[in-house]
C-alpha positions as CSV (number, residue, x, y, z in Angstrom):
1,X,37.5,-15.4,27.5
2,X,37.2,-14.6,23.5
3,X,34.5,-11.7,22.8
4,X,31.4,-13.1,21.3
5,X,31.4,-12.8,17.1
6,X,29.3,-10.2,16.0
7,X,25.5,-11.4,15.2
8,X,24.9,-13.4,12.0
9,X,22.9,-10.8,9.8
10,X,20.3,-11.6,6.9
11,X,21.5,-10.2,3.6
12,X,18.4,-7.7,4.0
13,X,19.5,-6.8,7.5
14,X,23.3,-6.0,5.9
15,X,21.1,-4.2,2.7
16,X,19.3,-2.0,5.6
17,X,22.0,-1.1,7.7
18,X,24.3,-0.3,4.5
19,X,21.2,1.9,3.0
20,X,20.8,3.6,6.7
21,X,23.7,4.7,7.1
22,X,24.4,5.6,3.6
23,X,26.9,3.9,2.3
24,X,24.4,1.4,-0.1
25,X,20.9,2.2,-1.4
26,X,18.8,-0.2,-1.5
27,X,18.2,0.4,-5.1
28,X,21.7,-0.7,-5.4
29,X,21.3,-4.4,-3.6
30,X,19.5,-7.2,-5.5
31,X,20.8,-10.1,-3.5
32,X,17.3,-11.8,-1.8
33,X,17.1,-14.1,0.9
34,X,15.1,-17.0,0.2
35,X,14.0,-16.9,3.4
36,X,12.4,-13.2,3.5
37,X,9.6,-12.3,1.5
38,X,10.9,-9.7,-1.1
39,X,9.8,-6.3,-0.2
40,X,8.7,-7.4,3.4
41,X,10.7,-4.4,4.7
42,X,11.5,-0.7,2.9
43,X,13.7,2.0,3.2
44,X,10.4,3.9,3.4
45,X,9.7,3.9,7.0
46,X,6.9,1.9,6.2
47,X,7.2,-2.1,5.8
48,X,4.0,-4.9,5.1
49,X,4.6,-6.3,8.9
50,X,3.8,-3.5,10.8
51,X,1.2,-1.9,8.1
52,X,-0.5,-5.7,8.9
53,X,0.1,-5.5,12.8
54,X,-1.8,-2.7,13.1
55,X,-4.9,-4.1,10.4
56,X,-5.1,-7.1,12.5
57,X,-4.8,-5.1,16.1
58,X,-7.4,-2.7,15.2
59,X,-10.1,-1.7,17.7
60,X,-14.0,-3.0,16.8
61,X,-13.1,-4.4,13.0
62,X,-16.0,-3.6,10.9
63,X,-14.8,-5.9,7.9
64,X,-13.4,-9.6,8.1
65,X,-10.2,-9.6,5.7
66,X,-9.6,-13.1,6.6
67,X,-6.5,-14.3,5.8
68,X,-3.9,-11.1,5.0
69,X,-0.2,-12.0,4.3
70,X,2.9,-10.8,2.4
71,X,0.6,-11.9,-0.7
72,X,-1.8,-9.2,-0.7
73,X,-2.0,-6.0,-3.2
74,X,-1.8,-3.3,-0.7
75,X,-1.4,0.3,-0.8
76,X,-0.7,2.5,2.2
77,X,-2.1,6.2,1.9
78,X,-1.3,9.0,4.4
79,X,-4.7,10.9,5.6
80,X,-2.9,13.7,7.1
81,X,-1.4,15.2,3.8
82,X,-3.6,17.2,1.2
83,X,-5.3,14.6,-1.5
84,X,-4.4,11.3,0.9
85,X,-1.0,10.7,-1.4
86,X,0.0,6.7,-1.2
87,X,3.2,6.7,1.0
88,X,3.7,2.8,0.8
89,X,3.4,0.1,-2.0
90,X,3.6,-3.5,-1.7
91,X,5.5,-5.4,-4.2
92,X,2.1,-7.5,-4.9
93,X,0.3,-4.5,-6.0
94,X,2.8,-3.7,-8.7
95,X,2.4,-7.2,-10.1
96,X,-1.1,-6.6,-10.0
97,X,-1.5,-2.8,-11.7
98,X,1.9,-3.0,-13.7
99,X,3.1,0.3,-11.5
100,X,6.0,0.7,-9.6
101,X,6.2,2.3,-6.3
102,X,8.2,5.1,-7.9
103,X,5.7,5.8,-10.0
104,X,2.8,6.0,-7.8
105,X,4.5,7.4,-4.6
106,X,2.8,10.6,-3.6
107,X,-0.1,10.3,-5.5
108,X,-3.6,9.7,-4.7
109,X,-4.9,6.4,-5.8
110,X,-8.0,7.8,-7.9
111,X,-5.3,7.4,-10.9
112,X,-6.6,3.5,-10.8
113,X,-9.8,4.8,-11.6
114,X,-9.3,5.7,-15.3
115,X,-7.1,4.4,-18.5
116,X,-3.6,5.8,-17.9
117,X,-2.8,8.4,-21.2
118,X,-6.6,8.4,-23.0
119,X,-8.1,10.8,-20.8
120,X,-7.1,13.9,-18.6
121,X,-6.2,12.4,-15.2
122,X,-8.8,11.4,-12.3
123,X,-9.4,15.0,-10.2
124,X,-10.3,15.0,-6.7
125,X,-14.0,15.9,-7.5
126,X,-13.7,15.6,-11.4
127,X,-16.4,13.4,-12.6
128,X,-15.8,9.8,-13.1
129,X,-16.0,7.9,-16.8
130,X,-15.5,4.6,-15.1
131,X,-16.5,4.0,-12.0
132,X,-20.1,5.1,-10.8
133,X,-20.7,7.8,-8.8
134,X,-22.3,6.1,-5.9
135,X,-18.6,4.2,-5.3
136,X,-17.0,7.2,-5.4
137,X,-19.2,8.8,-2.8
138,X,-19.0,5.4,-1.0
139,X,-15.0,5.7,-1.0
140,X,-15.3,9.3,-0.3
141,X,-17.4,8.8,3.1
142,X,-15.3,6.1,4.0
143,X,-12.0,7.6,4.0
144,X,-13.6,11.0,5.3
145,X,-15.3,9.0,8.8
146,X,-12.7,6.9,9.2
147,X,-15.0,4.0,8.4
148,X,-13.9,0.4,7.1
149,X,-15.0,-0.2,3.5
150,X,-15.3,-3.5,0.9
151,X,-16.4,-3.1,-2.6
152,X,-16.0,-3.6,-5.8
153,X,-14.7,-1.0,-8.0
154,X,-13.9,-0.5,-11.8
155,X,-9.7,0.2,-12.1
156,X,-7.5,-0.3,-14.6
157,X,-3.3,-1.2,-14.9
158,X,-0.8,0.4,-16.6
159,X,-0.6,-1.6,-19.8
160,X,-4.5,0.0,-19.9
161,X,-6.5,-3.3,-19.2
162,X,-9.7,-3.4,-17.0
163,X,-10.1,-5.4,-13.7
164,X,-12.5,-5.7,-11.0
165,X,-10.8,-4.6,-8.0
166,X,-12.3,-6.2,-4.6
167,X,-11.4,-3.4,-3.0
168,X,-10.8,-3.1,1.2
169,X,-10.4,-0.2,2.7
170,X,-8.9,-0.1,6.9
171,X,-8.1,2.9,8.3
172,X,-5.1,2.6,11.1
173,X,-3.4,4.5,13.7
174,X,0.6,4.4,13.5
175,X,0.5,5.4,17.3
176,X,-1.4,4.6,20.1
177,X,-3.4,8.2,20.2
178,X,-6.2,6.8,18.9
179,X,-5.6,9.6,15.4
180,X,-6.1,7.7,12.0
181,X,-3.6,9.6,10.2
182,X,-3.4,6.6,7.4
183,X,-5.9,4.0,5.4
184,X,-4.5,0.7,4.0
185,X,-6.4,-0.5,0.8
186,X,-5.9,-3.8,0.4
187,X,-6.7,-4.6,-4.1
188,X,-7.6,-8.0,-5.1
189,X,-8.8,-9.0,-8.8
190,X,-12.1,-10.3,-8.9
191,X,-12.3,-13.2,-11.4
């Protein structure tokens, strides 16, 4: 009897495998499937399905999202490092803010919060010119309790513009201890 051919791999399984074991970054494949959303899974550790898996599995929601897919602006932010730095970008959030994940990796999303290159960047604790002070303290409590959040908040993109960001806040567990160690925010543009 013949051995079996090897399995039939999606161009982003062959991309993951190459970037894994080093012998391709990803940064170097730009072949998409048609039949995966772009971006669905990252080189990060960190990819849209299980970020969502855990949203929609979480204990005693305290905010309806409705319907969450690969479409969604979504940043995910890592509680257990000083200044909650974003660890994960989705590719819809750099359509909607004009930032790349490179350029917003390890920083705190408070950056959102003020025109990029008019002002001195957004502090933790620096006063806000944008966005009132009773969001910020709203945001603040949130993150800090581990609470579920909705609002509306002041940001702006790259290019400088203003939006209304319909902001969601959901803190998650990446393991079953029960520890929020991260907080997805999921952006949406109010029009």
């Amino acid at each position: 009897m013949a051995p079996s051919p090897p399995p039939v791999l999606n161009s982003w399984e062959v991309a993951a495998m190459k970037a894994a074991d080093g012998s391709q970054s990803a940064a170097d494949y730009s072949q998409q499937d048609p039949l995966i959303y772009p971006g669905l899974y990252s080189t990060s550790g960190f990819n849209m399905l299980d970020i969502l898996f855990r949203v929609m599995a979480r204990p005693n929601p305290q905010v309806d999202l409705g319907a969450v897919d690969a479409s969604c602006a979504m940043v995910l932010c890592d509680l257990a490092q000083p200044d909650a730095p974003i660890v994960y970008v989705s590719g819809p959030f750099e359509e909607l803010t004009g930032y790349s994940a490179a350029e917003v990796v390890g920083h705190n999303c408070r950056f959102l919060q003020a025109p990029p290159g008019r002002s001195s960047p957004v502090r933790q604790g620096s006063a806000r010119r944008h966005v009132p002070k009773d969001l910020v303290r709203s945001m603040r409590r949130s993150v800090e309790r581990n609470d579920e959040l909705q609002l509306e908040v002041p940001n702006f993109r790259k290019d400088g513009s203003a939006f209304t960001n319909f902001l969601t806040i959901i803190p998650i567990s990446w393991d079953d201890s029960g520890v929020y160690h991260y907080s997805v925010g999921f952006l949406g543009e109010k029009v």
